[in-house]
C-alpha positions as CSV (number, residue, x, y, z in Angstrom):
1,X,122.0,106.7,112.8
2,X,118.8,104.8,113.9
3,X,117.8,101.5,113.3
4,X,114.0,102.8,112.8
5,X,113.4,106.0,110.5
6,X,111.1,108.2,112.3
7,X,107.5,108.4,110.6
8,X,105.4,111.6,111.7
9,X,102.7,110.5,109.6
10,X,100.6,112.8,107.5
11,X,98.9,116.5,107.4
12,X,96.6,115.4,105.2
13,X,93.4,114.1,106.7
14,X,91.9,111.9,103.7
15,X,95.6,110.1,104.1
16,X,95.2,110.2,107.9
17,X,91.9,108.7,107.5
18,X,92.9,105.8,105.2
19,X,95.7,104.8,107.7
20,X,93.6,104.6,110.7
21,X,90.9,102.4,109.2
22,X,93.5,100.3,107.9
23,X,94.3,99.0,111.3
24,X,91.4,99.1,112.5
25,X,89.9,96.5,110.0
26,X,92.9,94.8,110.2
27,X,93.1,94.4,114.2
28,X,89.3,94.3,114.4
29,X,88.8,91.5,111.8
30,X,91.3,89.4,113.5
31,X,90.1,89.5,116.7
32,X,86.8,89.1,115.7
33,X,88.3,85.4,113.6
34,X,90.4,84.4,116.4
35,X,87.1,85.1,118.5
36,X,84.8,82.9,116.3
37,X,86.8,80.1,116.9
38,X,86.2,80.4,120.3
39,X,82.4,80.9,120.4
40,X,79.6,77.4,120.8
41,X,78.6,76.3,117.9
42,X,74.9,77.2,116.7
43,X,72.6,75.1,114.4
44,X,71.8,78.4,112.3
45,X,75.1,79.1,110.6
46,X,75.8,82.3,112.3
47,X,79.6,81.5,113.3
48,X,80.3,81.1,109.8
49,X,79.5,84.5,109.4
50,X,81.2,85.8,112.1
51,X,84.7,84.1,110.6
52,X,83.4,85.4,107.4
53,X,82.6,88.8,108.6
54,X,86.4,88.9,110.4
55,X,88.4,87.7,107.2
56,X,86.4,90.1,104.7
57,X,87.6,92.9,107.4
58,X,90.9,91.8,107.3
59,X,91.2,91.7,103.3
60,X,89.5,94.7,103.4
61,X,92.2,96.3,105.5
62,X,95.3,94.6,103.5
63,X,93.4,96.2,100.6
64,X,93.9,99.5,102.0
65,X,96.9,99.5,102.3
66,X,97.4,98.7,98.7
67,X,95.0,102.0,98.2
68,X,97.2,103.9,100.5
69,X,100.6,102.9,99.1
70,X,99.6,104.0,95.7
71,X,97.8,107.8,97.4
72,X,100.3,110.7,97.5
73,X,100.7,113.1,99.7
74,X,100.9,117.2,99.7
């Protein structure tokens, strides 16, 4: 018996679709954070929006997978 169940994902492609941009605004929106923190300071305010920018991707991505939990399949 495995310790992980095998997942071969899904056939259908709006399902298929949903899980990849999940990630993607997930890992995108956290690099894009973690890379804010990291950029100089400018007197017009645009860091801000790029930490704002990163963390709306992220909750945009946690909220797919909320979406995609309650989405069945074939």
């Amino acid at each position: 018996m495995a310790f992980f169940k095998k997942y071969n994902g899904t056939t259908d492609k709006r399902l298929l679709r949903v899980e990849r941009w999940t990630w993607i605004l997930i890992y995108g929106g956290l690099l894009t954070s973690v890379l804010s923190f990291f950029m100089p300071a400018n007197p017009d305010g645009s860091l801000g929006l790029v930490l704002v920018g990163g963390l709306l991707a992220v909750a945009s991505g946690v909220a797919l997978i909320v979406v995609r939990s309650r989405l069945h399949g074939e």
